[in-house]
C-alpha positions, -999 to 999 in steps of 0.1 A, spaced: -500 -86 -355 -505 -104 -388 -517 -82 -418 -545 -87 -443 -531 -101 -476 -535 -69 -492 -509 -54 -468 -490 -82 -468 -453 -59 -481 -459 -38 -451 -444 -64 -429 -410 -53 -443 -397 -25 -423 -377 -11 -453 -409 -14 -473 -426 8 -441 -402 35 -443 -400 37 -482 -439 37 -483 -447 63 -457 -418 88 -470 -429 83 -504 -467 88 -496 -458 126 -481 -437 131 -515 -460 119 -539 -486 141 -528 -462 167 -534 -449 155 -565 -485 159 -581 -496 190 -565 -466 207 -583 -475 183 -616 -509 201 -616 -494 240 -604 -467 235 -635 -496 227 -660 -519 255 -649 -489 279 -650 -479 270 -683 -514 279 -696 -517 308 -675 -487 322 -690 -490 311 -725 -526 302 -732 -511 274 -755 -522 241 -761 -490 238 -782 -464 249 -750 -486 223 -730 -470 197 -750 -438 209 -755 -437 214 -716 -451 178 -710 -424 170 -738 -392 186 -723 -403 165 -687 -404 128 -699 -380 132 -731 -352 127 -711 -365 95 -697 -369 79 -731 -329 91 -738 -310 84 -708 -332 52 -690 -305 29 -706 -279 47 -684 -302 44 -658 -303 9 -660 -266 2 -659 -264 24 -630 -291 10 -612 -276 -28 -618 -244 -20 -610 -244 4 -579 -264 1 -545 -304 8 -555 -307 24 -526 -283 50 -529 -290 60 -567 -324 66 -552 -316 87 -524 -289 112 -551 -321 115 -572 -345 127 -551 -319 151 -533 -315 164 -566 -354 166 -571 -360 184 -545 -330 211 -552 -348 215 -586 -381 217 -572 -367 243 -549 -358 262 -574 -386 263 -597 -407 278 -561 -383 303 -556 -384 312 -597 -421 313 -591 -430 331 -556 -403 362 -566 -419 367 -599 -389 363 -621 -405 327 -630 -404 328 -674 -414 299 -698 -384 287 -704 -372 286 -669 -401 254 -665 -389 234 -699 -355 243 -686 -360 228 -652 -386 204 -662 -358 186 -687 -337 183 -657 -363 167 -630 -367 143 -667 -327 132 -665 -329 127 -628 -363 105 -631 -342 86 -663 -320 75 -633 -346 70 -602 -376 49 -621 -352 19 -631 -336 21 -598 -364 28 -580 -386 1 -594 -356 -29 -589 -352 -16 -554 -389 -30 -545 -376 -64 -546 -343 -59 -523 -370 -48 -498 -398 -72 -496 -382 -101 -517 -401 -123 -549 -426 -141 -530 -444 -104 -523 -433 -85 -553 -466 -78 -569 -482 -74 -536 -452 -50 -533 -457 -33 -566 -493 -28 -558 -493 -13 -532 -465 10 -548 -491 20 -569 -515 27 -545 -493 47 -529 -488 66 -560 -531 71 -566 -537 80 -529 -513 107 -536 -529 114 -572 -562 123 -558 -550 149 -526 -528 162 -544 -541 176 -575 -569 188 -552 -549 202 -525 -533 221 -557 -564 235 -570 -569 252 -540 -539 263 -534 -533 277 -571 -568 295 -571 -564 311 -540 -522 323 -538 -510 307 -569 -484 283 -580 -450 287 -563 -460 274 -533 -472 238 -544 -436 241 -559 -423 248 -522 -446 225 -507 -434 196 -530 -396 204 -523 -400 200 -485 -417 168 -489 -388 155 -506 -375 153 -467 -394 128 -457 -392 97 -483 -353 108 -482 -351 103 -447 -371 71 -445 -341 63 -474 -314 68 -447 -331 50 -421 -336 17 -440 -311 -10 -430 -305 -26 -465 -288 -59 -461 -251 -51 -480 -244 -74 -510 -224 -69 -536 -236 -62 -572 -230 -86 -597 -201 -72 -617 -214 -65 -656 -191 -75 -678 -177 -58 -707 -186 -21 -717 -218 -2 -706 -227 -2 -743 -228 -41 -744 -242 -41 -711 -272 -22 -732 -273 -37 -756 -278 -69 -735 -308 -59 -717 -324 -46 -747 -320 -81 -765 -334 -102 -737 -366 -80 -743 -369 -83 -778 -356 -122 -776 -386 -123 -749 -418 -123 -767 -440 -119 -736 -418 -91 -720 -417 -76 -759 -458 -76 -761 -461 -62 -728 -435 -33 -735 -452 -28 -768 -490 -22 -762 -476 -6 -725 -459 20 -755 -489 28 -775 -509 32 -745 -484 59 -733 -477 77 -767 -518 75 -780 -537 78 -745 -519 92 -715 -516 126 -734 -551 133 -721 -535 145 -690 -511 172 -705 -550 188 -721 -565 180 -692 -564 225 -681 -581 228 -716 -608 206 -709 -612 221 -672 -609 260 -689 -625 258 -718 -645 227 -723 -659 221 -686 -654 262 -676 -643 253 -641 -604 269 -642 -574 257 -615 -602 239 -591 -620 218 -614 -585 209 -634 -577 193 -598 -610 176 -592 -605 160 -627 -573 146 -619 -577 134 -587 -611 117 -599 -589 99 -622 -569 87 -589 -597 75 -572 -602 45 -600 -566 41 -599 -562 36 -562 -591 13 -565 -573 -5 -592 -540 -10 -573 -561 -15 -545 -577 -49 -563 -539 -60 -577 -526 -60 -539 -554 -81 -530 -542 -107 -555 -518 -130 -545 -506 -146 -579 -502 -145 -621 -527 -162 -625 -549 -139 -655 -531 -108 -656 -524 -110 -692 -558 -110 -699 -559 -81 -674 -538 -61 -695 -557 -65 -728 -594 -61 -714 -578 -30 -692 -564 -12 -726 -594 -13 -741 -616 -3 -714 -589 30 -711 -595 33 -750 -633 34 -745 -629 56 -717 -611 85 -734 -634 83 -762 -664 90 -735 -647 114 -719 -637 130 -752 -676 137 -758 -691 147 -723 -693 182 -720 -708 181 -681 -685 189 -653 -701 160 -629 -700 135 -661 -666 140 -668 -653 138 -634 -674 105 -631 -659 93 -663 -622 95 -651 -627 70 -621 -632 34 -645 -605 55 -669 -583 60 -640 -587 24 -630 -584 5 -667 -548 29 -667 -536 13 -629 -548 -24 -639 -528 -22 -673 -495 -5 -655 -495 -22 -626 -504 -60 -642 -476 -49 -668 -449 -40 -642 -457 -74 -627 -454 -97 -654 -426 -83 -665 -408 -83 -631 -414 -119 -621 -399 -127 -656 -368 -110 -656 -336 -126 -639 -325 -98 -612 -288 -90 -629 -306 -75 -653 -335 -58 -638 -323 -29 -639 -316 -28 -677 -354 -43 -680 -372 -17 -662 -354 16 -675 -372 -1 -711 -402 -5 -691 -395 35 -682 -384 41 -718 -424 27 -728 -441 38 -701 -427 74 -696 -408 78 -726 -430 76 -752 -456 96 -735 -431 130 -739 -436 122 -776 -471 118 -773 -476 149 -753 -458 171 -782 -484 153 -814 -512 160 -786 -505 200 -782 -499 200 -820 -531 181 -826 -551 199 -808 -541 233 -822 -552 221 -851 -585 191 -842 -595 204 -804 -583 186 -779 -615 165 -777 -609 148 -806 -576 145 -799 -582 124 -769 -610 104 -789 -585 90 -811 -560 83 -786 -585 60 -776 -598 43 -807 -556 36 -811 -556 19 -775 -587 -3 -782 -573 -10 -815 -539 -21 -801 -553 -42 -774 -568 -62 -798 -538 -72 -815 -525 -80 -781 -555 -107 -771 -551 -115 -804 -511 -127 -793 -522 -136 -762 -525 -177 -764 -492 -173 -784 -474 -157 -755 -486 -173 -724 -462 -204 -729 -431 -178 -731 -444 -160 -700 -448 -198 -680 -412 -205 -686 -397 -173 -679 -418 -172 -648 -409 -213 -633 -371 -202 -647 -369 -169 -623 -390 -183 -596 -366 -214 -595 -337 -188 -594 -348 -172 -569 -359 -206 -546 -395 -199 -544 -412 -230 -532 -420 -255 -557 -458 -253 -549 -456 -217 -562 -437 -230 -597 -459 -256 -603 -493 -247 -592 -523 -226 -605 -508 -194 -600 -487 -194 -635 -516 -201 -656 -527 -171 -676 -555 -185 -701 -585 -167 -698 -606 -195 -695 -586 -203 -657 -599 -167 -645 
């Protein structure tokens, strides 16, 4: 049976088995992202610890990605994938145990939330190269898409299911829950029958081998734009989340259930978002994507920032939730299809550096900020600095599409795409071809 165009990755059977397993662990993945925030504040009552919670998580990304992206170009994708999320799930085990035998302190979580941060340093890079050993490059973004809506399906059960669950007999076991859904995305790991090649071998030292993917970005001024506004997106905007128990507490008065409302609301426009991407089937306009997608998250924070109705500002997530997945996802895209796969693992742990990295850093100013502002105008000028920096970006836009042509017709041509596909339509990005 032939599937719709949106579904198109799905005829993979690796792509089957990596999608179902991850769906079950996603939604566990976010129930305990919710339980973790909500028993943070519960125990501390701090915007402050928040941060510095949200800090000690996604730090470690922004430090060790580089490793991950030797390791991840180097050794089989597949089985750096399936070490990290055995180790997840060991340290997910452990914060439930922490948790449902009352011996569960603050720094237990930054202690064990700094760990799950190392181990996600080494899965993201290789988890994100991995997507095209399964499906290949003539279905990447289709791939990548639907990755993403895997990851918003999840977003909007799980913070729900969480709510409940943490209202009615508390945190430690969305922690359990989310370490025996590990099981399932590692098994559909073990069951995948990954054609065996050999990885090019890098040479010289891991240091050069760094410093070699970090100098094809900046040499790249396409892949450098993307990485750049993808950056302040994540260090200025995406805090909202590590607030988002304030605004449920104190702001909207609804406590654990609303918090999970809120954020799977914000799912919903997300999994519509990667929803739309997987329907597309080429380049054609995605950089315009980005910018009009950063700005529309900008202006959503700053709405959200003001509304002060439960109803409104659940509303108000779904087009935030969506501007978030279209930026990401068009991001993750672009800069896939232009980077050569030797070093696509090196790329993408600086995508994770940007995307995840910087928000740990962001997270930290947020707590501090609103200690001091409130965290509704903390979140409104997250916003006005995401609508400010995609501006520059459209502004850079004419001046990058050329770059992002070439790089695309070089990798496509690499990788023996059929010359209709490096020739046609589908690499034009000017706005005025939309």
């Amino acid at each position: 049976m032939k599937l719709p165009a949106t579904l198109r990755a799905l005829s993979y059977r690796n792509f089957q088995l990596f999608f179902g397993g991850q769906l079950i662990s996603l939604v566990g993945t976010w129930m305990q992202n919710v339980a973790q925030a909500w028993l943070v504040y519960r125990i501390t009552g701090s915007e402050v610890l928040l941060g510095a919670v949200g800090f000690s998580g996604q730090i470690p990304v922004f430090l060790f990605s580089p490793l991950g992206g030797i390791v991840a170009d180097r050794y089989s994708r597949r089985r750096v994938v399936i070490a990290t999320q055995i180790a997840s799930m060991l340290l997910a085990f452990a914060l439930a145990a922490l948790t449902l035998s009352g011996a569960i302190r603050i720094w237990h979580v930054f202690a064990l939330s700094a760990l799950l941060g190392v181990v996600n340093a080494f899965d993201i890079p290789a988890r994100q190269s991995f997507i095209v050993d399964m499906v290949g490059r003539p279905d990447l973004m289709n791939a990548i898409a639907l990755n993403s809506s895997m990851f918003n399906a999840s977003r909007i059960v799980g913070p729900a299911i969480a709510g409940i669950l943490v209202a009615t007999i508390g945190e430690g076991w969305c922690f359990f829950a989310n370490a025996v859904s590990y099981i399932a995305v590692i098994v559909g790991l073990l069951l995948m029958r990954v054609e065996r090649h050999e990885r090019l071998v890098q040479p010289g030292s891991p240091l050069s081998n760094i410093i070699e993917g970090f100098r094809f970005v900046i040499q790249n001024p396409p892949i450098h734009a993307l990485l750049m506004l993808l950056g302040v997106v994540s260090l200025t905007g995406m805090p909202y989340a590590v607030l988002m128990p304030i605004f449920a507490d104190r702001i909207l008065h609804g406590g654990a259930r609303a918090m999970g409302w809120l954020m799977g609301a914000s799912g919903v426009g997300a999994l519509v978002g990667a929803l739309l991407l997987a329907s597309r089937q080429h380049l054609r306009g995605l950089g315009t994507w980005v910018a009009v997608a950063a700005c529309a998250f900008g202006a959503g924070l700053v709405a959200f920032s003001f509304s002060r109705l439960f109803w409104l500002s659940a509303a108000l997530l779904v087009p935030l939730g969506f501007s978030m997945m279209i930026q990401m996802g068009s991001s993750n895209t672009l800069i896939q299809s232009m980077s050569p796969d030797r070093l696509r693992g090196r790329v993408m742990s600086v995508y994770s550096m940007m995307f995840m990295g910087m928000a740990p850093i962001g997270s930290l100013l947020a707590g501090a900020c609103a200690g001091k502002l409130g965290a509704p105008l903390t979140v409104a000028a997250g916003g006005v600095i995401c609508m400010a920096a995609a501006g520059l970006f459209w502004i850079r836009l004419p001046a990058i599409r050329v770059g992002a042509r070439r790089l695309i017709v070089a990798q496509q041509m690499a990788g023996g795409d059929p010359p209709q596909q490096m020739t046609g339509g589908s690499l034009e990005l000017e706005p005025s071809q939309e």
